[in-house]
PDB file of N, CA, C and O in Angstrom, chain B, residues numbered from 101:
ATOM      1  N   UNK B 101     -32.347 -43.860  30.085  1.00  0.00           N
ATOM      2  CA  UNK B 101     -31.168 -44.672  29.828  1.00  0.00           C
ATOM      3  C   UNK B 101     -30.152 -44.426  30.922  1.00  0.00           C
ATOM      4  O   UNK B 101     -30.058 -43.250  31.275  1.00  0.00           O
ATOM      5  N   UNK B 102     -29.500 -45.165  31.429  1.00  0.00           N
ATOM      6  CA  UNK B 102     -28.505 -45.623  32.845  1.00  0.00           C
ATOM      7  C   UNK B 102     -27.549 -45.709  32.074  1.00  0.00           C
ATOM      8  O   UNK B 102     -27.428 -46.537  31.171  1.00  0.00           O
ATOM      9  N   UNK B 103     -26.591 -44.626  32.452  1.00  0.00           N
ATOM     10  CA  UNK B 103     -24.853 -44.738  32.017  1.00  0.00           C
ATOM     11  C   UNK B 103     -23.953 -45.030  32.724  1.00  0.00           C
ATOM     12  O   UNK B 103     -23.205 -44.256  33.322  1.00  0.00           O
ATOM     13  N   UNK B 104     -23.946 -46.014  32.722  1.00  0.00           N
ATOM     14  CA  UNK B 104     -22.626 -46.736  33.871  1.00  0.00           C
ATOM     15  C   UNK B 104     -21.061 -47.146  33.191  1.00  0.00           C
ATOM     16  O   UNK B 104     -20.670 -47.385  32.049  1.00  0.00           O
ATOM     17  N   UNK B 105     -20.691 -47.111  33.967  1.00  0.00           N
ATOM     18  CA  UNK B 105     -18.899 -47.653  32.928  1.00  0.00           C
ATOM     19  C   UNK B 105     -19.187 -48.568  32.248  1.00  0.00           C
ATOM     20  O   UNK B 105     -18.336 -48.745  31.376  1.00  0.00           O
ATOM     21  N   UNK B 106     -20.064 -49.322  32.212  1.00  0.00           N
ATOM     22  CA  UNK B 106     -19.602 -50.623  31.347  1.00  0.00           C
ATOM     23  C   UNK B 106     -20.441 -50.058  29.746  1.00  0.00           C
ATOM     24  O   UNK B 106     -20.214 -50.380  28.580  1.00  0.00           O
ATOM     25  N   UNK B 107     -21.264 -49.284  30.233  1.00  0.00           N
ATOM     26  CA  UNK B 107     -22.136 -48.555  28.916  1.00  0.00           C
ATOM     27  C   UNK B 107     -21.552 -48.049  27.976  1.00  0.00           C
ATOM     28  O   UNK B 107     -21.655 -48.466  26.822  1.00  0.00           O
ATOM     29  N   UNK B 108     -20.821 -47.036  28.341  1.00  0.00           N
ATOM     30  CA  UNK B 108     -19.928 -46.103  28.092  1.00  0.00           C
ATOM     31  C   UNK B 108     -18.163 -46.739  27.293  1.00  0.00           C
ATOM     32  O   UNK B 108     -17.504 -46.177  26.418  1.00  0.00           O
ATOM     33  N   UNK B 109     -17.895 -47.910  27.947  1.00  0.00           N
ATOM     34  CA  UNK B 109     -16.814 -48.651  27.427  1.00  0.00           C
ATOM     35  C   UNK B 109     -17.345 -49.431  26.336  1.00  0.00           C
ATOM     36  O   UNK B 109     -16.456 -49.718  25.534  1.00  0.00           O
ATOM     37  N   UNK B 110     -18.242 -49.780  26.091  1.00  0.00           N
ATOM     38  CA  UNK B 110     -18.768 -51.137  25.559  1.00  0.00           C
ATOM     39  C   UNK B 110     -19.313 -50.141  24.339  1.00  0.00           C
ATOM     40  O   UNK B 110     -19.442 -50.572  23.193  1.00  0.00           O
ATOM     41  N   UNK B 111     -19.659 -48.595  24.748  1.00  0.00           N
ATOM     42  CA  UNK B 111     -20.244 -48.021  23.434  1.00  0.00           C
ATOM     43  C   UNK B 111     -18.558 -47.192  22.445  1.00  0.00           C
ATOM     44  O   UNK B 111     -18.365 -47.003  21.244  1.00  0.00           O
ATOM     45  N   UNK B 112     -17.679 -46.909  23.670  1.00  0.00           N
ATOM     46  CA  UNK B 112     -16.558 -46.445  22.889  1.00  0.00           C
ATOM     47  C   UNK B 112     -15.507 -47.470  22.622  1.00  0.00           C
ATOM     48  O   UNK B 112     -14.328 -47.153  22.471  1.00  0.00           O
ATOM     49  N   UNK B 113     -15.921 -48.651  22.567  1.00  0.00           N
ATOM     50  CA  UNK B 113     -14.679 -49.883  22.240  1.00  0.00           C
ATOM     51  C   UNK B 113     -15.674 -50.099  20.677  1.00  0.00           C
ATOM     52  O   UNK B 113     -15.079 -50.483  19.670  1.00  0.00           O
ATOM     53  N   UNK B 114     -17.011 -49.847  20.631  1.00  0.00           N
ATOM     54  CA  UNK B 114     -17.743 -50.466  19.259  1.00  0.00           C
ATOM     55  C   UNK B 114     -17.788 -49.303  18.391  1.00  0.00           C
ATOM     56  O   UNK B 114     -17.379 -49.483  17.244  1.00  0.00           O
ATOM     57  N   UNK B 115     -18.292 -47.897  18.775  1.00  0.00           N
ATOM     58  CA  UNK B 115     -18.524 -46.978  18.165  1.00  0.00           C
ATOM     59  C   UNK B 115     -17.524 -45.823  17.975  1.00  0.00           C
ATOM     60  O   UNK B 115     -17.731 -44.786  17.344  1.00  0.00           O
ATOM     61  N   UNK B 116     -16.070 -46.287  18.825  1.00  0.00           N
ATOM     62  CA  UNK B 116     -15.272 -45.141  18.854  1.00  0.00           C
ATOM     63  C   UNK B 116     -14.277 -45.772  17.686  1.00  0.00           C
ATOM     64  O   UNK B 116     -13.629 -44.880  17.140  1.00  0.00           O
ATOM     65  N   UNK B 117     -14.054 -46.861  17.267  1.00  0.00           N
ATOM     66  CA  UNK B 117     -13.068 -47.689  16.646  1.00  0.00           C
ATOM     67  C   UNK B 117     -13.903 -47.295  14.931  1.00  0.00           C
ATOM     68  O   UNK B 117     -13.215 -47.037  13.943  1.00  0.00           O
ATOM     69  N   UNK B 118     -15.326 -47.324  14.897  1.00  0.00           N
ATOM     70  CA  UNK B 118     -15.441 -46.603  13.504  1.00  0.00           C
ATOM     71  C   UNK B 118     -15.197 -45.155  13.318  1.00  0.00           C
ATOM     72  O   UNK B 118     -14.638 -44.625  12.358  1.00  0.00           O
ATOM     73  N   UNK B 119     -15.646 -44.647  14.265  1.00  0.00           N
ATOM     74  CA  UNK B 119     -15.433 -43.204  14.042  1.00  0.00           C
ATOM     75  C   UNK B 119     -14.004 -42.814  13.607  1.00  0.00           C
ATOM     76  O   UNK B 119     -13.731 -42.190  12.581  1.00  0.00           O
ATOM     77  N   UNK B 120     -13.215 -43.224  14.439  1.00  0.00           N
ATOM     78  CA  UNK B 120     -11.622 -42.920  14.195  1.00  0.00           C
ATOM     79  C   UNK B 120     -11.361 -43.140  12.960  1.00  0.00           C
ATOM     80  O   UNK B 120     -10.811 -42.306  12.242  1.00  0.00           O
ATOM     81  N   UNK B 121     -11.848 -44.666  12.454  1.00  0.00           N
ATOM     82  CA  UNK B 121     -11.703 -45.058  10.957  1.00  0.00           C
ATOM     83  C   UNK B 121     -11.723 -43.906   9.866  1.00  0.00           C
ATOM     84  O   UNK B 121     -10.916 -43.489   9.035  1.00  0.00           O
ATOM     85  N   UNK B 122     -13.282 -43.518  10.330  1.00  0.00           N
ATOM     86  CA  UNK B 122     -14.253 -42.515   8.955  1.00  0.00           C
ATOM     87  C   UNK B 122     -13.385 -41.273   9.247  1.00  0.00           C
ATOM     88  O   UNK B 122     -12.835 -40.661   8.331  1.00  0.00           O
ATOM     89  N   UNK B 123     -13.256 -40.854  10.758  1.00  0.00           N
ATOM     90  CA  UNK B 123     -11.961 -39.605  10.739  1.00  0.00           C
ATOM     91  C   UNK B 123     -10.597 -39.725  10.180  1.00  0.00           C
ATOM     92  O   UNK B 123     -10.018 -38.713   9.783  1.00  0.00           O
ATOM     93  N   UNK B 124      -9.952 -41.087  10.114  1.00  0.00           N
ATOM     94  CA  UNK B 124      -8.733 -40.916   9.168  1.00  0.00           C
ATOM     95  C   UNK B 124      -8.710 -41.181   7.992  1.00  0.00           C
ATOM     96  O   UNK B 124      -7.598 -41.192   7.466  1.00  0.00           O
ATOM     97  N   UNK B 125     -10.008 -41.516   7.076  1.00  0.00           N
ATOM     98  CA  UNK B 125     -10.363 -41.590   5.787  1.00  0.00           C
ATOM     99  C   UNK B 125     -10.578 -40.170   5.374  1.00  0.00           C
ATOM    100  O   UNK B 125      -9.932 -39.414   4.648  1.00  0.00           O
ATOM    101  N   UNK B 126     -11.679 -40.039   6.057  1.00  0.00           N
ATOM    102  CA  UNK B 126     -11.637 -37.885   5.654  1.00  0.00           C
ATOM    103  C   UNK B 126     -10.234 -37.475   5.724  1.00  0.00           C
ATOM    104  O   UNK B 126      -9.916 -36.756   4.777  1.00  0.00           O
ATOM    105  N   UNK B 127      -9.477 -37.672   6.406  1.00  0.00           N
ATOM    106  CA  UNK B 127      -7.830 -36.946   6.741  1.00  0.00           C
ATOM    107  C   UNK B 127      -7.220 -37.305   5.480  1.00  0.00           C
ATOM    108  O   UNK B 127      -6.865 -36.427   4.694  1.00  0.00           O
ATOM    109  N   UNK B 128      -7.049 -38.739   5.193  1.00  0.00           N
ATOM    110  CA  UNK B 128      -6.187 -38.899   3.953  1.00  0.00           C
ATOM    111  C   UNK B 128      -6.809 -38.665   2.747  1.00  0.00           C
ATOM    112  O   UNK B 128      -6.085 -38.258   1.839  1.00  0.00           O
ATOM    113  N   UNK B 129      -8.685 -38.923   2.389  1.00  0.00           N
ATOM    114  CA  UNK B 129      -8.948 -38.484   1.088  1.00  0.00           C
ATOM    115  C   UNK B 129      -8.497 -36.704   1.011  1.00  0.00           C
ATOM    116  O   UNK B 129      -7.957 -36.169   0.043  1.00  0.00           O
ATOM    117  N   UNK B 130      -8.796 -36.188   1.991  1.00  0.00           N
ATOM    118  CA  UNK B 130      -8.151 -34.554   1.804  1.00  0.00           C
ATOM    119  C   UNK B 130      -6.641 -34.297   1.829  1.00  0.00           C
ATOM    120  O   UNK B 130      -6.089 -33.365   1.244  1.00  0.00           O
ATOM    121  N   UNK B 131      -6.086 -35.153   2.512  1.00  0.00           N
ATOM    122  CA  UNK B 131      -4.197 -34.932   2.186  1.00  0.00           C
ATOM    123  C   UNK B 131      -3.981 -35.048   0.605  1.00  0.00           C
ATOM    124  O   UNK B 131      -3.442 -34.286  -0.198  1.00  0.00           O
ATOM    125  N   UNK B 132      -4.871 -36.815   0.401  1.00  0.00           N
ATOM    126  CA  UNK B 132      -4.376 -37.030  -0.892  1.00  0.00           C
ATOM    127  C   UNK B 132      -5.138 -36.261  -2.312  1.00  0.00           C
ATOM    128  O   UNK B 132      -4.639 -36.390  -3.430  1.00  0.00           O
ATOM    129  N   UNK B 133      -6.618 -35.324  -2.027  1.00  0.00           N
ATOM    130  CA  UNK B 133      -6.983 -35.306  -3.248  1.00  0.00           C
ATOM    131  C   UNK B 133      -5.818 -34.034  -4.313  1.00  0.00           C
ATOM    132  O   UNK B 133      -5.143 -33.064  -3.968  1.00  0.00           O
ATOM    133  N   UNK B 134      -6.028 -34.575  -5.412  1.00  0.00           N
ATOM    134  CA  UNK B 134      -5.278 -33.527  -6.263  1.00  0.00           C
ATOM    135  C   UNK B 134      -5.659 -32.330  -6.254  1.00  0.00           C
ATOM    136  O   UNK B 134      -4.705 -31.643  -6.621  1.00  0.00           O
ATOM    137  N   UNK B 135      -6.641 -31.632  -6.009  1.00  0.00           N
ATOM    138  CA  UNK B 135      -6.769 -29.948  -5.676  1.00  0.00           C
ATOM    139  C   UNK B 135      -5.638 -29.383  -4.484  1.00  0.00           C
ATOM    140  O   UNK B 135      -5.390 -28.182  -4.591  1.00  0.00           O
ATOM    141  N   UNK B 136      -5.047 -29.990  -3.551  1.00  0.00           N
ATOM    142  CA  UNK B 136      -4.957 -29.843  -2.229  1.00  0.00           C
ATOM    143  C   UNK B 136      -3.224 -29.554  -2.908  1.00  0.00           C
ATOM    144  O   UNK B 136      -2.609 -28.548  -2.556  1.00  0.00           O
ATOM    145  N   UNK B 137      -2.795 -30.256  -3.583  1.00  0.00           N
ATOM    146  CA  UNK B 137      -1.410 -30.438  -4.052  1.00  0.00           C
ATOM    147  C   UNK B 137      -0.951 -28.486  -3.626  1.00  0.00           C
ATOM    148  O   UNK B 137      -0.364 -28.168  -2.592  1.00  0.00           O
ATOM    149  N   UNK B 138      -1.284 -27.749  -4.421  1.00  0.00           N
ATOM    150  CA  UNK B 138      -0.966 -26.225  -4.765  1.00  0.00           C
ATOM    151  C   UNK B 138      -1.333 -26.056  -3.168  1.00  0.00           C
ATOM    152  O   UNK B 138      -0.221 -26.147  -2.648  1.00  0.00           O
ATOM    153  N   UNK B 139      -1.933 -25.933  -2.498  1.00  0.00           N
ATOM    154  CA  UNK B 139      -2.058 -25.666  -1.293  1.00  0.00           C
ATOM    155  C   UNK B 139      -1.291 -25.721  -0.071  1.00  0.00           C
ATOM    156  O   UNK B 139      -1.100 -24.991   0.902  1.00  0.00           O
ATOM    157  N   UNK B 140      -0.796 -27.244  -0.621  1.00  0.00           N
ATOM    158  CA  UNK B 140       0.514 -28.075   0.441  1.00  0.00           C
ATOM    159  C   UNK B 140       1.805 -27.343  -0.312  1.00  0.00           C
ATOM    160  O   UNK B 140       2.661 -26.688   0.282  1.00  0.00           O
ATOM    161  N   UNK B 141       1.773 -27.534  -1.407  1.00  0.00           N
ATOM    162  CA  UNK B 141       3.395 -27.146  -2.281  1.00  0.00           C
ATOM    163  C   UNK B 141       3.468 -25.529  -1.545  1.00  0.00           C
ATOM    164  O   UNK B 141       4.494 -25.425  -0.872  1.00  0.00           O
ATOM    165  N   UNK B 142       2.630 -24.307  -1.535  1.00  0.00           N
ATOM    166  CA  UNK B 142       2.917 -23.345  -1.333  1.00  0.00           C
ATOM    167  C   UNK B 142       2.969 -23.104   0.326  1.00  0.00           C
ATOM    168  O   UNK B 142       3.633 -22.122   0.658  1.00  0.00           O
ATOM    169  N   UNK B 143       2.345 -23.885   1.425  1.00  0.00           N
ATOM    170  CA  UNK B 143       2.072 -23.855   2.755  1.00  0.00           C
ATOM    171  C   UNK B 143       3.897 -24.511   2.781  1.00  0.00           C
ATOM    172  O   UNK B 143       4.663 -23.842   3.475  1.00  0.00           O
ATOM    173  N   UNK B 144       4.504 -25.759   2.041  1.00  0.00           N
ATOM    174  CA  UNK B 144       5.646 -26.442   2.721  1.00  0.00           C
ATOM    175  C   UNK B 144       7.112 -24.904   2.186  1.00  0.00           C
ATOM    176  O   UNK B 144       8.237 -24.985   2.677  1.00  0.00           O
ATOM    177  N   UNK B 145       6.728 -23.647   1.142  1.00  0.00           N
ATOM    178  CA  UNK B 145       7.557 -22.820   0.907  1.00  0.00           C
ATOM    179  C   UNK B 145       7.402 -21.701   1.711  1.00  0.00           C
ATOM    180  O   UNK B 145       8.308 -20.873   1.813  1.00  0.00           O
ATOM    181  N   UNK B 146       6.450 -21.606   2.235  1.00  0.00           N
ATOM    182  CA  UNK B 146       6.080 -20.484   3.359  1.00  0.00           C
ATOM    183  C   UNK B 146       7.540 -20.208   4.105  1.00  0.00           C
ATOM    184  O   UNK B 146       8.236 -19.318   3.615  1.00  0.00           O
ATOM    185  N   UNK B 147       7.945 -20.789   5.044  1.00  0.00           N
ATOM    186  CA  UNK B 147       9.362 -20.697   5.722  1.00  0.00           C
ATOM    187  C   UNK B 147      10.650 -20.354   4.480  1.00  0.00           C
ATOM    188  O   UNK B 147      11.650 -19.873   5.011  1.00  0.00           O
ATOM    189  N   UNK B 148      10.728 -20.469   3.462  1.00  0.00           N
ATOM    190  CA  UNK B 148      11.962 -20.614   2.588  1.00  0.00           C
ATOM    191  C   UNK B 148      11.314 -18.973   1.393  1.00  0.00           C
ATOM    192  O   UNK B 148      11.698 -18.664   0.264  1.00  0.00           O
ATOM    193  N   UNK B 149      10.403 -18.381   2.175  1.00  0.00           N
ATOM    194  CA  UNK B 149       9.983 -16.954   0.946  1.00  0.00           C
ATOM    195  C   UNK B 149      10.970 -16.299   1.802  1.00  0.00           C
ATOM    196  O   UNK B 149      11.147 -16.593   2.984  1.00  0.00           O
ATOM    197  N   UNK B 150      11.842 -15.060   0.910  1.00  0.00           N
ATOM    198  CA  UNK B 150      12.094 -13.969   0.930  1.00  0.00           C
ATOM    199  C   UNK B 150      11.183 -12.885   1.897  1.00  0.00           C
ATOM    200  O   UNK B 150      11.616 -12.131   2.768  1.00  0.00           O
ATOM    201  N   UNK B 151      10.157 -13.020   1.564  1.00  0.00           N
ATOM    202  CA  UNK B 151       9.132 -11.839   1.751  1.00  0.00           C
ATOM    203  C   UNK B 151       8.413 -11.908   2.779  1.00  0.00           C
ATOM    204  O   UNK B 151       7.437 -12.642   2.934  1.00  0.00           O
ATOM    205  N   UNK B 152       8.760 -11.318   3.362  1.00  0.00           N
ATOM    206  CA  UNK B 152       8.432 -11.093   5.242  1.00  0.00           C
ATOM    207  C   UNK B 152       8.028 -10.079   5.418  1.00  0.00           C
ATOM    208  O   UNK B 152       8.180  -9.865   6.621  1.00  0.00           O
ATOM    209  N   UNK B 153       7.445  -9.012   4.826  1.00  0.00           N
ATOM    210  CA  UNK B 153       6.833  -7.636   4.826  1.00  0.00           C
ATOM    211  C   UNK B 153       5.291  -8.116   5.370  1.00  0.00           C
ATOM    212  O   UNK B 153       4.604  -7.686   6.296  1.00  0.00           O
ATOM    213  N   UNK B 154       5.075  -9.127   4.448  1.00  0.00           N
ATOM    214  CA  UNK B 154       3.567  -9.578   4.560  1.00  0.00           C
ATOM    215  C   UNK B 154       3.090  -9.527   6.054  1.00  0.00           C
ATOM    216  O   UNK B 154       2.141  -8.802   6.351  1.00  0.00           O
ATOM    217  N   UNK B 155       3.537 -10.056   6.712  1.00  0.00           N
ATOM    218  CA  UNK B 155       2.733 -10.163   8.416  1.00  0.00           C
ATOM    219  C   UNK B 155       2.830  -9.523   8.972  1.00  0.00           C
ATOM    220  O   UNK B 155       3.917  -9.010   8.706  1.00  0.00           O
ATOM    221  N   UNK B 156       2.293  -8.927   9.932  1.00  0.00           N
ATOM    222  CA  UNK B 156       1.761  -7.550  10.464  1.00  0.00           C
ATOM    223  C   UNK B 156       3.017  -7.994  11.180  1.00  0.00           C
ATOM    224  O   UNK B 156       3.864  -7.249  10.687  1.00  0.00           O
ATOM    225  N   UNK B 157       3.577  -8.698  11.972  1.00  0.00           N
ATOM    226  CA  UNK B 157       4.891  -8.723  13.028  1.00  0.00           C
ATOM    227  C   UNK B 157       5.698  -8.181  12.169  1.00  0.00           C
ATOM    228  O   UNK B 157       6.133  -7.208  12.786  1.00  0.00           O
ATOM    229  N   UNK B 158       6.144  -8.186  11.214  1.00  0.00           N
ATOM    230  CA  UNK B 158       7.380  -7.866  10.088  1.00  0.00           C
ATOM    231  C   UNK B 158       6.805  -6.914   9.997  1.00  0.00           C
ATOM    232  O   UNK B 158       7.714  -6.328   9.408  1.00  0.00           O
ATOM    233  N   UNK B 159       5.736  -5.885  10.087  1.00  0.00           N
ATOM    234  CA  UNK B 159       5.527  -4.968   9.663  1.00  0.00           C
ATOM    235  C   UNK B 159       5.629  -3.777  10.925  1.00  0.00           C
ATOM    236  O   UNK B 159       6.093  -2.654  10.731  1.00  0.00           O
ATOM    237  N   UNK B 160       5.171  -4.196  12.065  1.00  0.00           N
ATOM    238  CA  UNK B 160       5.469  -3.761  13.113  1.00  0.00           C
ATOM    239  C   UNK B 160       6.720  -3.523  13.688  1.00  0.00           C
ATOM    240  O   UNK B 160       6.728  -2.690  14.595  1.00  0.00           O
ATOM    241  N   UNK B 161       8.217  -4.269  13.258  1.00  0.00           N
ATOM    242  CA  UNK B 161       9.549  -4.390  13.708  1.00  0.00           C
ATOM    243  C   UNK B 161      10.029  -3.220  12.606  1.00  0.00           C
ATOM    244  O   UNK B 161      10.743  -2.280  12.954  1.00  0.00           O
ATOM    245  N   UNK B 162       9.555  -3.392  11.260  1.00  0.00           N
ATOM    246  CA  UNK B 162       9.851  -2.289  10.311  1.00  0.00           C
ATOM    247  C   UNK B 162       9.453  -0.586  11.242  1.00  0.00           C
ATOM    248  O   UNK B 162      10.118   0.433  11.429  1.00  0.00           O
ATOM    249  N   UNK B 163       8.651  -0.828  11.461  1.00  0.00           N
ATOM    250  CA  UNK B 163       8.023   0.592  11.956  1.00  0.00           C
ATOM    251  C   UNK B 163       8.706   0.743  13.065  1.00  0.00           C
ATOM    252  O   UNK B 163       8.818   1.942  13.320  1.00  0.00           O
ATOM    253  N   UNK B 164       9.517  -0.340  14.303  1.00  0.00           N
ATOM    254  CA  UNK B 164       9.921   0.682  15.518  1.00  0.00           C
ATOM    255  C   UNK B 164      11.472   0.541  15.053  1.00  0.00           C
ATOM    256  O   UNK B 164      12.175   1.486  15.413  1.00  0.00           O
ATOM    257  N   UNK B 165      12.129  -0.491  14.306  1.00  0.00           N
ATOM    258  CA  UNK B 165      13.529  -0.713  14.279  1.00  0.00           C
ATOM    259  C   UNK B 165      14.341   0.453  13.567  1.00  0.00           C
ATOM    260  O   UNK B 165      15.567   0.385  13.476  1.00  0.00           O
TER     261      UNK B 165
END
C-alpha cells in the first residue's frame, strides 16, 4: 500500500471525523454517568479542604519549617 498525501487526508477527513465522535461520546457518557458524581463532587473540594498534612509536600515543609 502507497501512502501519499492524498491517502492519508482522504483517510483522516473520513476516519478521523468518527473517531473524534466515538472519543467525545466516551468523554461525556463518563462525565455524565451517575457513579462518577462522588468522584467529581470530592475532586471539585480538593482545593477548599482544611487538611494539607496529606501530601508528602505539606509533609516535607512540616519537617524543615
Amino acid at each position: 500500500m502507497h501512502l501519499d498525501y492524498e491517502t492519508v487526508v482522504h483517510f483522516t477527513k473520513s476516519w478521523g471525523l468518527i473517531y473524534f465522535i466515538v472519543l467525545m461520546a466516551i468523554v461525556l457518557v463518563y462525565a455524565f454517568w451517575p457513579g462518577s458524581k462522588k468522584k467529581f463532587d470530592r475532586a471539585a473540594r480538593m482545593p477548599l479542604d482544611d487538611d494539607t498534612t496529606d501530601t508528602p509536600a505539606a509533609q516535607g515543609a512540616e519537617n524543615h519549617g
